[in-house]
C-alpha positions as MATLAB code, in Angstrom:
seq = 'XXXXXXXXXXXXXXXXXXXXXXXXXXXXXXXXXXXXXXXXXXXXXXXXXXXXXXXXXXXXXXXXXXXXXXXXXXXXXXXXXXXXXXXXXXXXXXXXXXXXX';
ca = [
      61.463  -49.753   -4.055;
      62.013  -46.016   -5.290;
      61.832  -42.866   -4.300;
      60.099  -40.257   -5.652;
      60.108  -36.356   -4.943;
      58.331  -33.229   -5.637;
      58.885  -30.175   -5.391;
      56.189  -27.418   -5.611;
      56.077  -23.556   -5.851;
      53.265  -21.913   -4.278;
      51.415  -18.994   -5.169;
      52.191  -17.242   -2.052;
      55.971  -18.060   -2.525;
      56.363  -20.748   -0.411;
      58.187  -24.213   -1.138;
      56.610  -27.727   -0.539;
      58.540  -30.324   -1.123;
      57.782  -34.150   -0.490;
      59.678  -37.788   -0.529;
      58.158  -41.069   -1.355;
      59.432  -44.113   -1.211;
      56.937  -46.422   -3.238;
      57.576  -50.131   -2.913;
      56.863  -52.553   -6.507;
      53.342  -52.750   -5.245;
      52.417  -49.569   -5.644;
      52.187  -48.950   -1.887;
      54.224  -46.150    0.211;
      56.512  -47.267    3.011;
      58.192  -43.714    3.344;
      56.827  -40.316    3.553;
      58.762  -36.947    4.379;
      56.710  -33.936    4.036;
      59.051  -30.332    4.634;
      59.421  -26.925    3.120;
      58.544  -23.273    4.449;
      54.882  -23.207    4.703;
      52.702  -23.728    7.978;
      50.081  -26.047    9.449;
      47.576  -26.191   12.186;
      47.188  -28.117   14.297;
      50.945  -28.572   13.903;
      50.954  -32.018   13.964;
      49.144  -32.178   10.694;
      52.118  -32.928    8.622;
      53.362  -35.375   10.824;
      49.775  -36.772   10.977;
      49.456  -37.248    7.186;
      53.223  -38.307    6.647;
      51.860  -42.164    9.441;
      48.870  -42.249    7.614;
      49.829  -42.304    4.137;
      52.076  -45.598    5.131;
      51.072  -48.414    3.338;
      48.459  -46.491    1.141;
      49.091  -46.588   -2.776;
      48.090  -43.101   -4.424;
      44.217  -42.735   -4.501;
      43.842  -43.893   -0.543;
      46.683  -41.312    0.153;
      44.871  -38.535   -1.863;
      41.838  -39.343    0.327;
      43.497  -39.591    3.758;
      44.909  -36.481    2.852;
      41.739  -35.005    2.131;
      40.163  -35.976    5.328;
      42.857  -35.281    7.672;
      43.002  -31.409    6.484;
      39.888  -31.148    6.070;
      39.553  -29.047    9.842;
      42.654  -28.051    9.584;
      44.140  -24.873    8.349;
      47.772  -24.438    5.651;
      49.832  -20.979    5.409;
      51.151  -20.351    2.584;
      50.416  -23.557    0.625;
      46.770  -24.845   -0.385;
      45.364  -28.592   -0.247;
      45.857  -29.176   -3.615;
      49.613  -27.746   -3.821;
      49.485  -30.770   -1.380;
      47.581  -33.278   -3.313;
      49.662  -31.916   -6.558;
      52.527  -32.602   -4.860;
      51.635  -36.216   -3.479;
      50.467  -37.400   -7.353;
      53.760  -35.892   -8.769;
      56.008  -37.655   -6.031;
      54.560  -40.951   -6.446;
      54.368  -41.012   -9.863;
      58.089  -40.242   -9.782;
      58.502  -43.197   -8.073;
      56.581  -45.573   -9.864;
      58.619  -44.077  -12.952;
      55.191  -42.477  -14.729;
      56.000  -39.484  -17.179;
      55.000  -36.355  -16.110;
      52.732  -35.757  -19.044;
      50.351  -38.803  -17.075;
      50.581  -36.567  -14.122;
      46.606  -34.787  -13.431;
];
C-alpha cells in the first residue's frame, strides 16, 4: 500500500489538499479530504471521504460526481476536486505526472 497526496491551488485562493492510501490493487482503503475551502451540506466531505473506500480511481471520480452533484463548494470547484483525486491516486500508484488528465 501507498499513499498518495495532492495538493491543489484554487482560483479563488483557497487550498485543497487530499491523502490516499491506494492498496496493490488499485483500490483506496484511506481517504482524508482537508484544506480551507467550504461545503454544504457539511457533511459532504466526510460523505465522499466513506464512499470512495474500496473504489479504484474511475468509481471514485463518479461517486464524487454524484454525491456533489446537489451540493454546493466555496472556494474550490468539482473539478479542483476531481483534479485533485486523479493526482493523489496516481501518486500512489507511482504514475508520472505527465499521465495525469
Amino acid at each position: 500500500m501507498r499513499w498518495g497526496r495532492s495538493i491543489i491551488r484554487s482560483r479563488a485562493g483557497k487550498t485543497l489538499i487530499i491523502d490516499l492510501l491506494v492498496d496493490t490493487q488499485g483500490i483506496i482503503r484511506k481517504c482524508f479530504i482537508s484544506g480551507d475551502f467550504f461545503s454544504y451540506p457539511e457533511t459532504l466531505i466526510n460523505d465522499i471521504e466513506k464512499k470512495l473506500l474500496g473504489c479504484r480511481l474511475d468509481d471514485a471520480l463518479a461517486v464524487t460526481m454524484e454525491l456533489v452533484e446537489n451540493s454546493y463548494l466555496l472556494g474550490i470547484t468539482v473539478e479542483d476536486l476531481l483534479n485533485g483525486l486523479r493526482r493523489a491516486y496516481n501518486n500512489a500508484v507511482g504514475q508520472k505526472p505527465s499521465t495525469l488528465l
